[in-house]
C-alpha positions as CSV (number, residue, x, y, z in Angstrom):
1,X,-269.3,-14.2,32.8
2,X,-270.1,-11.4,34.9
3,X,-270.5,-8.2,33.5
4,X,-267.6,-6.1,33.9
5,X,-266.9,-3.1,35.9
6,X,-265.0,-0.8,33.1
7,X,-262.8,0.2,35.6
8,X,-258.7,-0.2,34.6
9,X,-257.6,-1.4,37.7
10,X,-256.6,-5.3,38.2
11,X,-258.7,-5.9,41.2
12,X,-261.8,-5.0,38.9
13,X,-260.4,-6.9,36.0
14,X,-259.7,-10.5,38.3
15,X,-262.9,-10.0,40.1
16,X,-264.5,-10.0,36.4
17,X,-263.4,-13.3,35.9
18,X,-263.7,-15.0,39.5
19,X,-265.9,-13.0,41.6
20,X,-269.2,-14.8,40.3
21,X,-271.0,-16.8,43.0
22,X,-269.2,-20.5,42.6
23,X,-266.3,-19.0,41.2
24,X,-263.2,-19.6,43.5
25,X,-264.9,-22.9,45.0
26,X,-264.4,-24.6,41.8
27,X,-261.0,-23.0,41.8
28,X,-260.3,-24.2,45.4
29,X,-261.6,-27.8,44.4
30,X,-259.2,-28.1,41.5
31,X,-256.2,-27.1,43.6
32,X,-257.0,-30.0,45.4
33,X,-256.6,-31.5,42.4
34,X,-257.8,-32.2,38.9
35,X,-261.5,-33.5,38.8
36,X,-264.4,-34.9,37.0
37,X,-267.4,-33.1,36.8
38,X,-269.1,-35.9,39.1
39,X,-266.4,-35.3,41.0
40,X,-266.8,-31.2,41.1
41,X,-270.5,-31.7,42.1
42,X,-269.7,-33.4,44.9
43,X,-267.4,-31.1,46.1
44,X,-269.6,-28.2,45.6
45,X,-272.0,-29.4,47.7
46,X,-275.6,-26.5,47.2
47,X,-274.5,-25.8,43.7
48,X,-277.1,-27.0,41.0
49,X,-275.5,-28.6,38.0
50,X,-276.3,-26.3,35.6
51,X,-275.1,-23.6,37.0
52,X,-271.7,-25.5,37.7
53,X,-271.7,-26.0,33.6
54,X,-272.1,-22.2,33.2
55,X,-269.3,-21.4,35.7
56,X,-266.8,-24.1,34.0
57,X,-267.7,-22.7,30.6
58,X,-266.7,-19.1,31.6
59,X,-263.8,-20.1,33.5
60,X,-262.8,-22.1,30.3
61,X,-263.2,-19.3,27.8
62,X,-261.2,-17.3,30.0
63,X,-257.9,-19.6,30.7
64,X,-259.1,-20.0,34.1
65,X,-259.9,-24.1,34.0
66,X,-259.1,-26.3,31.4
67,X,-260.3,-29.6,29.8
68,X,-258.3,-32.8,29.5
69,X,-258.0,-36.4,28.7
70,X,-257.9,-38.3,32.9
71,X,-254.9,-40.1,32.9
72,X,-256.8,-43.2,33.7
73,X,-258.2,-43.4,30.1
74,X,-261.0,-41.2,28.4
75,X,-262.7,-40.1,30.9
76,X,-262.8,-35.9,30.7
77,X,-261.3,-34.0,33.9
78,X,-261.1,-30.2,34.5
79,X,-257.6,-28.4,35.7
80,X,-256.5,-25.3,36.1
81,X,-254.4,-24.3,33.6
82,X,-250.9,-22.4,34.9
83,X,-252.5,-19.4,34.9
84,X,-255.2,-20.4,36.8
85,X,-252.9,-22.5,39.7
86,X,-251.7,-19.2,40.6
87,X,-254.8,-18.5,42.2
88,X,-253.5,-20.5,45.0
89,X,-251.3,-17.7,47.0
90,X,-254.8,-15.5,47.0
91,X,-256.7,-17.9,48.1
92,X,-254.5,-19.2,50.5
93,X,-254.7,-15.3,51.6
94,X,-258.4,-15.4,52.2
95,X,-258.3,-19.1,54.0
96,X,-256.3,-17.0,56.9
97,X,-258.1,-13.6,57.1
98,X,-261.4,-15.9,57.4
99,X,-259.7,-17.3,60.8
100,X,-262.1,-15.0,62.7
101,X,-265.4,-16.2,60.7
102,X,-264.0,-19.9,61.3
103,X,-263.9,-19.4,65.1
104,X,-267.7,-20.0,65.8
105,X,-267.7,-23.6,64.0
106,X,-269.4,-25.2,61.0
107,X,-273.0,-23.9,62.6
108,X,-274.6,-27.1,60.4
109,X,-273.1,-25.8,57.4
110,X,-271.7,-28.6,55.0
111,X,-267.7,-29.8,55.2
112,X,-265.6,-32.2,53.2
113,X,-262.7,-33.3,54.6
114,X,-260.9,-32.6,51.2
115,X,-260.7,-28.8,52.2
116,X,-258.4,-29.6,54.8
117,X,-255.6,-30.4,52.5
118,X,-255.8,-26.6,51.5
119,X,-256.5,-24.6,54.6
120,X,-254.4,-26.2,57.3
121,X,-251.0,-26.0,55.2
122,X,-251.8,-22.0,54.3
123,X,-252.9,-21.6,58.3
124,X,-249.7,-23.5,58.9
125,X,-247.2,-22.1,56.5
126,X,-247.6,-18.6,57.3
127,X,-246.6,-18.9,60.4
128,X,-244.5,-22.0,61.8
129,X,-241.0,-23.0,60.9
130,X,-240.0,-26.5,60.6
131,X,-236.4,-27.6,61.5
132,X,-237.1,-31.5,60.8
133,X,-239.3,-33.3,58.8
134,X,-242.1,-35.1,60.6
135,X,-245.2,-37.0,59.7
136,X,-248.4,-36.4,62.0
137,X,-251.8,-38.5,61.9
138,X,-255.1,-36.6,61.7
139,X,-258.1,-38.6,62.4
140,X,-261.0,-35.6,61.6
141,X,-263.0,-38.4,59.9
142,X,-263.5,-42.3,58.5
143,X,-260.7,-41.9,56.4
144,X,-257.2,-41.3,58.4
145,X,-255.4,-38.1,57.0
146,X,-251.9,-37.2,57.1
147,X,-249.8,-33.6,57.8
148,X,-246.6,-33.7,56.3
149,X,-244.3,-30.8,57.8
150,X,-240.8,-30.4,56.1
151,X,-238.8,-27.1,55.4
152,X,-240.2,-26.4,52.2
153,X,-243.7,-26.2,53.8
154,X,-246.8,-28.8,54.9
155,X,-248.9,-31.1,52.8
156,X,-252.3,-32.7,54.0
157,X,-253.4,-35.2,52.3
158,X,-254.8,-39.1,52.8
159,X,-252.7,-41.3,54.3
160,X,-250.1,-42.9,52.7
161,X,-249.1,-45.8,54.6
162,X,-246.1,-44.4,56.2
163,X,-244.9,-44.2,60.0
164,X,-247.0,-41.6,61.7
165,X,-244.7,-39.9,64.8
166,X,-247.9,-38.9,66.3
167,X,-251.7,-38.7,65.8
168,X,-253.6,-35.8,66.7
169,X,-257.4,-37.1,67.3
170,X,-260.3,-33.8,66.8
171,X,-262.6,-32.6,65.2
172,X,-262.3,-30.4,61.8
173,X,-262.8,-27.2,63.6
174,X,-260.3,-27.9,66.7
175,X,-257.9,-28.4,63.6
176,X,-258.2,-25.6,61.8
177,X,-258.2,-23.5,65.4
178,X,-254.8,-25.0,66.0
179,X,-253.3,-24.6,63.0
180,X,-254.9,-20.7,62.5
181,X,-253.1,-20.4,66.1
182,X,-256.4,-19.1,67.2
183,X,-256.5,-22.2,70.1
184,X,-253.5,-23.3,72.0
185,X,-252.4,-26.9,72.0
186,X,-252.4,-27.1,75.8
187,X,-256.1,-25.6,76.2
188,X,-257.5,-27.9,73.2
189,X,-255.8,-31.0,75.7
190,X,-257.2,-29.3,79.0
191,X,-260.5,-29.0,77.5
192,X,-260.9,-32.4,75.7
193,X,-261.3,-31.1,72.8
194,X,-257.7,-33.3,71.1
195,X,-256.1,-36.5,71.7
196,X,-252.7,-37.5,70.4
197,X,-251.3,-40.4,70.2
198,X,-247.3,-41.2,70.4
199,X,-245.0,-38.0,70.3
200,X,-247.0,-35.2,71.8
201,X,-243.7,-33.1,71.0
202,X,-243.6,-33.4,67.1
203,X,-247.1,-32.0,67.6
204,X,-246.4,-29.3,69.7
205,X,-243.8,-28.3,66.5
206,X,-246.0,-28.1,64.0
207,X,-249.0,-26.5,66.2
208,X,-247.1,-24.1,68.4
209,X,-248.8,-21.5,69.3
């Protein structure tokens, strides 16, 4: 753990526990959900194994992360604990102050599709109300993803299997410019840059500008 600041004041004291290098991407990785460690390497991707072991041990010791029994048998996973889910609302904070530092694109720098499921609903939920449910394709990838919009907030996830009212076609940064409201719907369609497929008006719903 990193050394700490001996400063009373909570910012000092949280940033003891999670401001080490690694930190809060294991933390975003396990609010995607619970994982293996396999699993966590793969997520993480530039971060060398041992190093992941010291960040899960001090993350343990400090009620961050625990360790649990997969429900699939004995396999070990790692989850946050309650304490440690409520890192989600910061987190969520940063994903939209970084809007500006998004704009430029990946520049060659890794992405997992996974993150998605995170940053568009906090993008999304700060800032557009939904008066109907609605289910909208996103094909960023191979594997078809969904955007489930209802009142009580979005979801992103794979899909599911269930009727799409639209699919938006783009890649991961057009996304994430549509959902920060950075890029408007009718100049990401003027300049190629997104396709959609079926109701182009559930769309415009969830991505107005």
């Amino acid at each position: 753990m990193m050394r700490g600041y001996g400063q009373y004041c909570g910012l000092a004291r949280s940033l003891e526990v999670v401001g080490d290098r690694w930190n809060l991407l294991i933390v975003r990785q396990l609010l995607i959900a619970p994982a293996r460690y396999r699993d966590l390497i793969d997520g993480l991707p530039g971060i060398a194994t041992n190093l992941l072991a010291d960040r899960l041990r001090d993350l343990e010791a400090a009620g961050v992360v625990e360790r649990r029994t997969a429900a699939t048998g004995s396999v070990v996973e790692y989850a946050l604990t309650p304490w440690g889910a409520e890192l989600r609302q910061p987190i969520e904070s940063l994903m939209r102050w970084s809007t500006p530092l998004m704009i430029r694109g990946p520049e060659g720098d890794a992405f997992r599709l996974e993150w998605l499921s995170l940053a568009v609903p906090a993008l999304l939920g700060a800032r557009v109300k939904v008066r109907a449910s609605v289910t909208v394709g996103l094909e960023v990838g191979d594997a078809p993803f969904q955007l489930r919009a209802t009142r009580s907030g979005f979801e992103v996830g794979p899909h599911d299997g269930r009727d799409l009212d639209a699919t938006v076609r783009a890649d991961p940064a057009c996304v994430l410019g549509l959902a920060a409201g950075a890029l408007g719907l009718d100049d990401a369609l003027t300049l190629g840059l997104v396709e959609i497929d079926g109701d182009e008006s559930v769309v415009r719903t969830v991505f107005s500008a």
